[in-house]
N, CA, C and O of each residue as an XYZ file, in Angstrom:
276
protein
N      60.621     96.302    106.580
C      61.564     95.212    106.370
C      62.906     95.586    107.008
O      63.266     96.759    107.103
N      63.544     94.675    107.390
C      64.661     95.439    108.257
C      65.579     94.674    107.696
O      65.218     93.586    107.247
N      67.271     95.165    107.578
C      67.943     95.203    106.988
C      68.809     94.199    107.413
O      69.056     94.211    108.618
N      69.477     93.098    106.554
C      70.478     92.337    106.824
C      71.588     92.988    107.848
O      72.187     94.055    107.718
N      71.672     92.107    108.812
C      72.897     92.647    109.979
C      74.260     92.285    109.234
O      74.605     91.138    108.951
N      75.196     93.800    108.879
C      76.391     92.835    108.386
C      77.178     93.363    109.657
O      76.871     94.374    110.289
N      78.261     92.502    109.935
C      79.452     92.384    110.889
C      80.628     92.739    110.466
O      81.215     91.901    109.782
N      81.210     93.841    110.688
C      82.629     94.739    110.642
C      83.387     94.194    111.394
O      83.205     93.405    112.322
N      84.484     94.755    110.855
C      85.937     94.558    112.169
C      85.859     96.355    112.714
O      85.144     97.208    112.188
N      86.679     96.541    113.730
C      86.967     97.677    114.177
C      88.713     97.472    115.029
O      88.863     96.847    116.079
N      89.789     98.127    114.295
C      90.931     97.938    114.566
C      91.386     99.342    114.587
O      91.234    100.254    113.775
N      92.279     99.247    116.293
C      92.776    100.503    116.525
C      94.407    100.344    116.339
O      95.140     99.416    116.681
N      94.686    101.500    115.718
C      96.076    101.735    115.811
C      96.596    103.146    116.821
O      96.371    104.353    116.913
N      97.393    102.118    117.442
C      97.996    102.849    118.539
C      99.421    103.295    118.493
O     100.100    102.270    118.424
N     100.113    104.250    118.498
C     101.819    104.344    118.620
C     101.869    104.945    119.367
O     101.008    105.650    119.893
N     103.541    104.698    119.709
C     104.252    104.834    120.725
C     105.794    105.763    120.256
O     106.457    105.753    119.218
N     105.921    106.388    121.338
C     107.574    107.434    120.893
C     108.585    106.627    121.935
O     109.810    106.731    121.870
N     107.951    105.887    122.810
C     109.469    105.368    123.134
C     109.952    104.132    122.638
O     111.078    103.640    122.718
N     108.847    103.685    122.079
C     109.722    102.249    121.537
C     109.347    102.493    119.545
O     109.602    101.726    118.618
N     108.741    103.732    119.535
C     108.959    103.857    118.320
C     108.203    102.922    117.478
O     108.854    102.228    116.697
N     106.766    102.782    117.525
C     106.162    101.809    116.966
C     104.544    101.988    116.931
O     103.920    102.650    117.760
N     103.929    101.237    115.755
C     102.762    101.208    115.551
C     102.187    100.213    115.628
O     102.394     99.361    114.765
N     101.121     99.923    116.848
C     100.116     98.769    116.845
C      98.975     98.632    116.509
O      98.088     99.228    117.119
N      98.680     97.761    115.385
C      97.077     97.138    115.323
C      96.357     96.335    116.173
O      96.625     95.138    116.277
N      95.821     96.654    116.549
C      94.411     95.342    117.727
C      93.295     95.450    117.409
O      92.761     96.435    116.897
N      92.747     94.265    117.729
C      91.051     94.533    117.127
C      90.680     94.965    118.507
O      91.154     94.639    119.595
N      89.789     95.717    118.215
C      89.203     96.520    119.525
C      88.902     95.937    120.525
O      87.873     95.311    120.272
N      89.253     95.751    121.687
C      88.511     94.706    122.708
C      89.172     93.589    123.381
O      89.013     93.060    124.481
N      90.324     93.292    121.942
C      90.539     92.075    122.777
C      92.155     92.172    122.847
O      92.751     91.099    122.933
N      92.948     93.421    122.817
C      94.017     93.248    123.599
C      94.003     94.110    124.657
O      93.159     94.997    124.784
N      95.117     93.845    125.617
C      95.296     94.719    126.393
C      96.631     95.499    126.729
O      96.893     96.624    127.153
N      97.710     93.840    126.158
C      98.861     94.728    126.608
C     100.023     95.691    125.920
O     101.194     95.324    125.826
N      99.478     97.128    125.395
C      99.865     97.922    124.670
C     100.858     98.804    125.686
O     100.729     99.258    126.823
N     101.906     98.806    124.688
C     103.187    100.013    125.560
C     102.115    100.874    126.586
O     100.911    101.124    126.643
N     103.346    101.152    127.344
C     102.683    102.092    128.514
C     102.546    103.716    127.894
O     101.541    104.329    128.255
N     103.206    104.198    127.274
C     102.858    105.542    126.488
C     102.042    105.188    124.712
O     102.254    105.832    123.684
N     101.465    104.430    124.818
C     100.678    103.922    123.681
C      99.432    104.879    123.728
O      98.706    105.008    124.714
N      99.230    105.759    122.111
C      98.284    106.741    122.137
C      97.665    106.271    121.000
O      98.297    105.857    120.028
N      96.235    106.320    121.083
C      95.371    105.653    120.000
C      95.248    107.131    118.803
O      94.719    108.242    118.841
N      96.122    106.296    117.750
C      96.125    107.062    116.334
C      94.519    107.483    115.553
O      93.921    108.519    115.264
N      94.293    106.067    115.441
C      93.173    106.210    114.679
C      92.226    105.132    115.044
O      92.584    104.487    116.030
N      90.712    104.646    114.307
C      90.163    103.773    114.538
C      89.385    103.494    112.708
O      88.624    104.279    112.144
N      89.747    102.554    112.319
C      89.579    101.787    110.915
C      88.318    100.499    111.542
O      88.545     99.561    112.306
N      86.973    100.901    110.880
C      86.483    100.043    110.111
C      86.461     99.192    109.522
O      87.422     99.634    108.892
N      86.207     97.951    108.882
C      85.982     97.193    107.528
C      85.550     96.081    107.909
O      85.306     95.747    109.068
N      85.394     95.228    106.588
C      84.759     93.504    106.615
C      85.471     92.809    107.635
O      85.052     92.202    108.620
N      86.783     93.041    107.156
C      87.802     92.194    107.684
C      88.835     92.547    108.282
O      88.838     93.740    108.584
N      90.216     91.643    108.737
C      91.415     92.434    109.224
C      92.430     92.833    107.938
O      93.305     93.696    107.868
N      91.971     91.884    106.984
C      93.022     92.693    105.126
C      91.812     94.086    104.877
O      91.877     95.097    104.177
N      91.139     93.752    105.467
C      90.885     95.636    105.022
C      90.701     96.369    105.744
O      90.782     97.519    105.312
N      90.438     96.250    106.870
C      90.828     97.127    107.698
C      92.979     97.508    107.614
O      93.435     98.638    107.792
N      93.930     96.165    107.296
C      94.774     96.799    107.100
C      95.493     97.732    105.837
O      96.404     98.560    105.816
N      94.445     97.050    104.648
C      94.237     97.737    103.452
C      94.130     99.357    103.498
O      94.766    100.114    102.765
N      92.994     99.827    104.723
C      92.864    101.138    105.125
C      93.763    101.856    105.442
O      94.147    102.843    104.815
N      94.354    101.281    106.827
C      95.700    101.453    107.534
C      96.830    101.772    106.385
O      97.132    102.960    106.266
N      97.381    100.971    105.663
C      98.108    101.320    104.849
C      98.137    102.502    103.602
O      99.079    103.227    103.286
N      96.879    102.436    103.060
C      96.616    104.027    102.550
C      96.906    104.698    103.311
O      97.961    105.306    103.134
N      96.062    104.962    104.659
C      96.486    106.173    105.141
C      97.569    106.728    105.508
O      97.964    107.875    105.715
N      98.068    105.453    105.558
C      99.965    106.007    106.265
C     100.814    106.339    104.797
O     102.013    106.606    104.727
N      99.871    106.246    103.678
C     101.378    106.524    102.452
C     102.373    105.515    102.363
O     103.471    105.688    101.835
N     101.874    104.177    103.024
C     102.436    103.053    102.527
C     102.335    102.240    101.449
O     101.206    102.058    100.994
N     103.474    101.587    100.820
C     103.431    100.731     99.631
C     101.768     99.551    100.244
O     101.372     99.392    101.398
N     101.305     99.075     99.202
C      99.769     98.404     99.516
C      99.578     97.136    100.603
O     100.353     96.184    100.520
N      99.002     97.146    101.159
C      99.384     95.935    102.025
C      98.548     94.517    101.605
O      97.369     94.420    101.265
N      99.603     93.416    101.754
C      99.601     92.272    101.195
C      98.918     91.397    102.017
O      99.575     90.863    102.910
N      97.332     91.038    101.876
C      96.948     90.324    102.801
C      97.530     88.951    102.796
O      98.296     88.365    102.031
N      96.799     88.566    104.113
C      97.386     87.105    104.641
C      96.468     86.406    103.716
O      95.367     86.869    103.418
N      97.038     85.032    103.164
C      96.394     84.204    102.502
C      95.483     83.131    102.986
O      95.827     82.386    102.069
N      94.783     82.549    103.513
C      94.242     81.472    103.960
C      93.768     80.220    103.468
O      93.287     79.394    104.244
């Protein structure tokens, strides 16, 4: 029996030291990231509130407040 296909997000965070900043993108579909933009990490999840849910633990940030829809 083979197993229900479930569908993830995959969002990279990238920063930068000259403009001093951290970007989220879903994998794939941006392109135009600072020119010294170094990929931090790569987060998993259902969605983009948990994949930023992740993001925010890991950084030792207060919890992050998803978008409502």
């Amino acid at each position: 029996m083979n197993k229900p296909y479930i569908r993830t997000m995959i969002v990279e965070i990238y920063t930068s030291e000259e403009w001093k900043s951290i970007s989220a993108v879903v994998k794939g579909e941006y392109d135009l990231l600072e020119k010294d933009a170094v990929l931090l990490r790569t987060i998993e999840g259902k969605d983009w509130n948990d994949c930023m849910r992740q993001h925010h633990e890991l950084m030792g940030w207060e919890p992050y407040k998803p978008w409502i829809e």
